[in-house]
N, C-alpha and C positions, 0 to 999 in steps of 0.2 A: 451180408457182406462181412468177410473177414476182418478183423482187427488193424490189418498190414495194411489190407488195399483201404479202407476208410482214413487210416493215416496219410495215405501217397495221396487221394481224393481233395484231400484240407493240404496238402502239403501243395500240390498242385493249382487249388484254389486262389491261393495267399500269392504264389507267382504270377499268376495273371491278373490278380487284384494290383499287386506293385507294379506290374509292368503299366497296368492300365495307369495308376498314378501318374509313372516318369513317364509317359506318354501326353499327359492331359496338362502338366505342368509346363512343360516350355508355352503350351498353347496359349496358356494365359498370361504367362510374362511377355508374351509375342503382342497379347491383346492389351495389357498393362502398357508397354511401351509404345505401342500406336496410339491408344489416347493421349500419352502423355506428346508426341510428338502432334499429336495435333493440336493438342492444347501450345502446347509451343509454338507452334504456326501459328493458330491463331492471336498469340501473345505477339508475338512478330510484325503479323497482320494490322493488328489492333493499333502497334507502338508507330507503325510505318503511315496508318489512316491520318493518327492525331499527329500526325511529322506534316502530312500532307494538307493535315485541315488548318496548322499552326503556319505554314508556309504561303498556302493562299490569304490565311487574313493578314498575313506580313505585305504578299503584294499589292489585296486589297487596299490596306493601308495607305502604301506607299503609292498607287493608282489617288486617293481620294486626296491623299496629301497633293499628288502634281496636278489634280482636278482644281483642288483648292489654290494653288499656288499658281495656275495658270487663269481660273478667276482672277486671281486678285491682279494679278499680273495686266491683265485684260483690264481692270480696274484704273490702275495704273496709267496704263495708256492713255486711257479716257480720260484721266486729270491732268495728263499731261499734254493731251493735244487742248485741253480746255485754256491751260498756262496759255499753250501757243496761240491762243483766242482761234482756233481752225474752227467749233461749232458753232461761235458768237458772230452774230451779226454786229455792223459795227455801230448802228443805231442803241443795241440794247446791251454792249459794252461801254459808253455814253453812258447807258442808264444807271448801270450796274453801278460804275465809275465815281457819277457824282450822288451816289445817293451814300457812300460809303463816305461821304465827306457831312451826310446832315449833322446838324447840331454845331457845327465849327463855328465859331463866333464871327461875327461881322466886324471888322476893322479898315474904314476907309481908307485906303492905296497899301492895304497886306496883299497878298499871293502867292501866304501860305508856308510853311504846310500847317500851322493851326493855326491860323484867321487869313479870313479874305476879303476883298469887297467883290462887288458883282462882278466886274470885268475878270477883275484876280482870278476867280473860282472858274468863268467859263475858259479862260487860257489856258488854265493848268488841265481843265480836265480834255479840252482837245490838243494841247501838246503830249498828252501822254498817248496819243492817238499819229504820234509826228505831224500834227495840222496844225501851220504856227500862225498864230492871228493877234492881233495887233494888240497893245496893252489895255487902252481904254476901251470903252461901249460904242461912241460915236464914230471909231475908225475901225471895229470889229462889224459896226453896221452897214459896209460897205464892202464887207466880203461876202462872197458865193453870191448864190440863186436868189432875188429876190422873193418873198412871197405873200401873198396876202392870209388871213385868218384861216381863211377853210383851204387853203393848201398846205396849212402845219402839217407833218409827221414827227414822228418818235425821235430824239436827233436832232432837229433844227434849233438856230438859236432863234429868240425870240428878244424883241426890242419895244422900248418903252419911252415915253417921251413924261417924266414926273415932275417936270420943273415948272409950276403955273407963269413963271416970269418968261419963258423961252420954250414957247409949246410947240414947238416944229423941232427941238431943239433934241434927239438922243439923249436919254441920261441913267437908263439903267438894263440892264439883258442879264437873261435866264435861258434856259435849255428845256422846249418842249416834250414832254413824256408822253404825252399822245391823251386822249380821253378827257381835256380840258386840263389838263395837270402841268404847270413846269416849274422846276425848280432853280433856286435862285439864292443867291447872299444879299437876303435883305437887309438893309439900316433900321428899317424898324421894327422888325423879331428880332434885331442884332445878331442874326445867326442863318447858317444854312437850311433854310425850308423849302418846302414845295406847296404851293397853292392851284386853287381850282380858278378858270376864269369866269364859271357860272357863278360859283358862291364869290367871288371879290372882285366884285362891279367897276371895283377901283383900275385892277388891275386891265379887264377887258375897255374898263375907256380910254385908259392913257396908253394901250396898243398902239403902235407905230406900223411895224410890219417883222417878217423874218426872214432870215436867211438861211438856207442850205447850202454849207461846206464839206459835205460828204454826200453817197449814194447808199442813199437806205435800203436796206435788205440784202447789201453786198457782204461778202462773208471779210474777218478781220484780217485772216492771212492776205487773202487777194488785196485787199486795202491797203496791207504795209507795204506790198512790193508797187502798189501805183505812187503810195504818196512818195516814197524812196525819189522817184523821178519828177513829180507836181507838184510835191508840196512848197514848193519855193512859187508856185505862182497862183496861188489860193490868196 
C-alpha cells in the first residue's frame, strides 16, 4: 500500500474513532442523569416516607393522648357519680360516714363537729343522710323498725340500756356495722370507737334492742329522693 492511501486509512480511522466518541458521550450523560434523577426520587421518596412516618406518630399520639384523656375522663365520672353516692348503698355510706369520724373525742351533750356524745354522733351521721331523728338515745329508740339481736344489719341503730339504777331505762346507741361490730361515742374510751359484741360481754348484756330507719341495700340516690318526701315522718 501506497504512502497516500495508508495516510487517507489513519486519516479515515481517527474520524470514526471520534465519531464513535461523540456518539458514545451523550449515552452516558443520558445514563449519568437518570441515576442521578433517580437518586432524587428516591431522596424525595425517602423525605415524603419519614413526612409520613412523623405524621402517623403525631396522630398516634394525639389518638393515645384522647385514649388517655377519655380514660381519665371516664375516671372522672366514676368519682363523680361516687360524690352523688349513685354506687353506694346507703347502709355502707352509714359506714363509710361514721367511721371517718373514729378517734373524735367523747364529750357529753357535743354534736360535733369535733366531740360528740352517743346520741350527737348517731344524728349527725344520719342527718347527713336527710334522716332527722331526735337529739337524745331514749326518743332516737323509738324510731323506725323495731328489731331484735339476730335481725341487726349494716345501718341499723342499735340501743343499750347502761344505767344499773334504771335498767329498762335507754341510755346509750351506736350504729351496727354488721359482723358483730358497731360503732359508737363511748364515755369510757372518751372517744369514737367500734367494738365487737362477742369480745365485750358488757356490751352484748346491756343490749336493749334496735331500730331500722332506712332500707338496706337501697342505692343513696333513690334514697335521697324518698326521704325528700318521708323524712319528716321517720
Amino acid at each position: 500500500m501506497k504512502k497516500g492511501e495508508v495516510q487517507k486509512v489513519l486519516f479515515l480511522g481517527l474520524v470514526l474513532f471520534m465519531t464513535a466518541c461523540s456518539q458514545t458521550q451523550p449515552t452516558a450523560k443520558v445514563q449519568l442523569k437518570a441515576i442521578e434523577e433517580v437518586a432524587t426520587i428516591e431522596k424525595v421518596e425517602r423525605i415524603e416516607i419519614i413526612e409520613k412516618v412523623k405524621e402517623l406518630t403525631s396522630e398516634l399520639n394525639e389518638e393515645t393522648q384522647r385514649l388517655s384523656l377519655t380514660t381519665l375522663t371516664s375516671e372522672l365520672i366514676s368519682e363523680k357519680q361516687k360524690e352523688t353516692w349513685t354506687p353506694f348503698k346507703v347502709e355502707d355510706e352509714i359506714e363509710w360516714n361514721a367511721k371517718e369520724l373514729l378517734g373524735k373525742k367523747y364529750v357529753w351533750g357535743a354534736t360535733g363537729p369535733n366531740t360528740y356524745d352517743c346520741s350527737g354522733f348517731t344524728q349527725k351521721i344520719y342527718d347527713d343522710l336527710g334522716i332527722k331523728l331526735p337529739r337524745v338515745s331514749r326518743d332516737q329508740a323509738k324510731r323506725g323498725k323495731l328489731l331484735k339481736f339476730n335481725e341487726l344489719q349494716k345501718g341499723d341503730l342499735v340501743f343499750f340500756h347502761t344505767n344499773k339504777r334504771r335498767p329498762k331505762r335507754v341510755t346509750h346507741v351506736g350504729i351496727y356495722l354488721g359482723n358483730n361490730n358497731f360503732i359508737h361515742a363511748s364515755s369510757g374510751a372518751k372517744k369514737i370507737v367500734i367494738c365487737n359484741f362477742k369480745k365485750d360481754r358488757f356490751y352484748r348484756k346491756t343490749f336493749s334492742w334496735g331500730r331500722r330507719v332506712i332500707e338496706p341495700k337501697q342505692h343513696i340516690a333513690t334514697m335521697q329522693e324518698h326521704t325528700q318526701g318521708s323524712k319528716k315522718s321517720l
